[in-house]
C-alpha positions as CSV (number, residue, x, y, z in Angstrom):
1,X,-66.9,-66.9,24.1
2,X,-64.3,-65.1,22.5
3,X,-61.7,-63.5,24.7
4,X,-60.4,-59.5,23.6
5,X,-56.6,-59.5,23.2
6,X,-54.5,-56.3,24.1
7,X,-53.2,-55.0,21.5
8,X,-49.9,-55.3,22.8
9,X,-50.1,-59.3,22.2
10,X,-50.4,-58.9,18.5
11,X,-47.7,-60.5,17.1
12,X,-47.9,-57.3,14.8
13,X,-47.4,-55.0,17.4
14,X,-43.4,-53.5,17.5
15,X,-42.5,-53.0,21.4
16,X,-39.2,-51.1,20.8
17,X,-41.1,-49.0,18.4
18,X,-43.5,-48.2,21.5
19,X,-40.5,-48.0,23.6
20,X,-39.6,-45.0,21.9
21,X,-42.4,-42.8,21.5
22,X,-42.9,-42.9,24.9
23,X,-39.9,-41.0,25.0
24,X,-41.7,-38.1,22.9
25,X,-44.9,-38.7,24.6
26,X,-42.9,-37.8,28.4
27,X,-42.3,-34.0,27.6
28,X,-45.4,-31.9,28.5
29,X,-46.2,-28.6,29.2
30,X,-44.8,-28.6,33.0
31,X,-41.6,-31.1,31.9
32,X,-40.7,-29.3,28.5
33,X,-36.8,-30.6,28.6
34,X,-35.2,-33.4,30.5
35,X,-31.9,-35.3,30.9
36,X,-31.3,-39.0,30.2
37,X,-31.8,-39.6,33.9
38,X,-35.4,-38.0,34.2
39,X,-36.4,-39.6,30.8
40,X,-36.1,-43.1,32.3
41,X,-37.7,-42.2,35.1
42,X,-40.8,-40.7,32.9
43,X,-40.7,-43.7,30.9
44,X,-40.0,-46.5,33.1
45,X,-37.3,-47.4,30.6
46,X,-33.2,-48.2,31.7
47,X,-31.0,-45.1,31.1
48,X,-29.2,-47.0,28.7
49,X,-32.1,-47.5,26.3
50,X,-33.3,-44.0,26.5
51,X,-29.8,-42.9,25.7
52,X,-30.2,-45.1,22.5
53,X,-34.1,-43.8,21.7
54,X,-32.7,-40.4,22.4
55,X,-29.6,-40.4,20.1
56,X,-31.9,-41.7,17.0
57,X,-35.4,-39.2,17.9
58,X,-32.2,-36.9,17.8
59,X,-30.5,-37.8,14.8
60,X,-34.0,-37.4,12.7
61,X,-35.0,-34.5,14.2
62,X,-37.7,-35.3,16.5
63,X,-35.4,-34.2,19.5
64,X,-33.4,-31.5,20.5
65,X,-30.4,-31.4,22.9
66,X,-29.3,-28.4,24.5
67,X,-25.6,-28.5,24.7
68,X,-24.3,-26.7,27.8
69,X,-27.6,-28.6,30.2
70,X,-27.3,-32.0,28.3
71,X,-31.6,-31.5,28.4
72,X,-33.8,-33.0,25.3
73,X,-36.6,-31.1,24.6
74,X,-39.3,-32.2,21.0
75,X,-38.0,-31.2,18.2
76,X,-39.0,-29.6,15.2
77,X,-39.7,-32.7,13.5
78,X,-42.4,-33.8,16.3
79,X,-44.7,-30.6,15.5
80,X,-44.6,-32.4,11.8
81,X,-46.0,-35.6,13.1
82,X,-49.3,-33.3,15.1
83,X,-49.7,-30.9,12.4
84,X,-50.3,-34.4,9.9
85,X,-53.1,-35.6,11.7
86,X,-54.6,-31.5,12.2
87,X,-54.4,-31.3,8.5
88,X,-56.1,-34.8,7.8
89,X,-57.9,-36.0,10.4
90,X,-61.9,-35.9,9.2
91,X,-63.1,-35.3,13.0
92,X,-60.4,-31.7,13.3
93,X,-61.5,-30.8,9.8
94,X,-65.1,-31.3,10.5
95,X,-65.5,-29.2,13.3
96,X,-63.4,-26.5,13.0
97,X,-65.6,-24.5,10.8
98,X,-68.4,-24.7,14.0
99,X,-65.6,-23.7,16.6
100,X,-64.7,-20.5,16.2
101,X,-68.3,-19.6,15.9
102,X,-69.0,-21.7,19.5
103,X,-66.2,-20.0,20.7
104,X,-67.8,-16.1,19.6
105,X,-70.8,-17.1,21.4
106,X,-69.5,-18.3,24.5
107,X,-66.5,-15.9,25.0
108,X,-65.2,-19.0,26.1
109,X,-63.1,-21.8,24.6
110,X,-64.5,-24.2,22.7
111,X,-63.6,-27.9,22.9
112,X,-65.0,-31.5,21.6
113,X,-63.2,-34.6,22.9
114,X,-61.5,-37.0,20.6
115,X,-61.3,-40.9,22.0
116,X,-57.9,-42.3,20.9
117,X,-57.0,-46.4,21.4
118,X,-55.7,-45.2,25.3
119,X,-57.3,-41.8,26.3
120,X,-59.7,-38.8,25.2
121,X,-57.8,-35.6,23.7
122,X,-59.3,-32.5,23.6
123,X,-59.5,-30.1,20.7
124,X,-60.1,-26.7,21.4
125,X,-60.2,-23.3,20.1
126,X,-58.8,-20.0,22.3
127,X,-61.4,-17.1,21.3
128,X,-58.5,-14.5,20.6
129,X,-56.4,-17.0,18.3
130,X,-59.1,-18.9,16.8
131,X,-56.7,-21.7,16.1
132,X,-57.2,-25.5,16.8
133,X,-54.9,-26.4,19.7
C-alpha cells in the first residue's frame, strides 16, 4: 500500500518560501493593514521573522507601509501576481464568456468554484460591473 505524502515533506518543498506568503495571504477584506505585531499573530510566525518577510514583500513591492501607523497593507505588486493567473488560467478564461450572460439572467451574481491544493475559490461576476472578481 502506498502511503500519500503532504506536500510539505517534499524535499522540494521551500518552507521559508511558504513562510512568507502567508504573510500576503493574512490581509483580507476585514484585516486590510496590519502591524508587525498582528501579522505574527495572523500567521503564527515570531515578530522577528515577519519583520524580515515584511521588509523584503516591501522592498519588491508586494507590500506597502504606511508611515505615520507603521501598518502593511498588499501592495501594488500583489494585484500583479492575481491578475497573472485571471489572464491565463484556462478555467477563468473559459467561463467568463457564459458569466455575464448567467449573471443577465439571474439578476444575480454569478459564481463557479475553483478547487486549489488547500481550499475552493470562488469566481464570480457582479451584474452591474460584469467583471471577474
Amino acid at each position: 500500500m502506498t502511503q500519500t505524502r503532504n506536500a510539505e515533506d517534499s524535499p522540494l518543498f521551500i518552507a521559508a518560501l511558504a513562510r512568507g506568503v502567508s504573510v500576503l495571504r493574512a490581509f483580507s477584506e476585514g484585516q486590510p493593514a496590519m502591524t508587525l505585531p498582528e501579522l505574527a499573530e495572523a500567521t503564527g510566525l515570531s515578530k522577528s521573522s515577519v519583520q524580515r518577510f515584511t521588509h523584503t514583500l516591501w522592498t519588491l513591492g508586494y507590500l506597502r507601509k504606511d508611515p505615520v501607523s507603521k501598518k502593511f497593507s498588499l501592495g501594488p505588486w500583489s494585484l500583479e501576481l492575481g491578475m497573472k493567473y485571471v489572464q491565463t488560467s484556462p478555467l477563468v478564461l473559459g467561463g467568463n464568456p457564459f458569466l455575464p450572460r448567467s449573471t443577465a439572467t439571474a439578476r444575480k451574481p454569478a459564481a463557479w468554484p475553483s478547487p486549489t491544493a488547500w481550499t475552493w475559490c470562488t469566481w464570480r461576476v457582479s451584474p452591474r460591473t460584469r467583471k471577474c472578481s
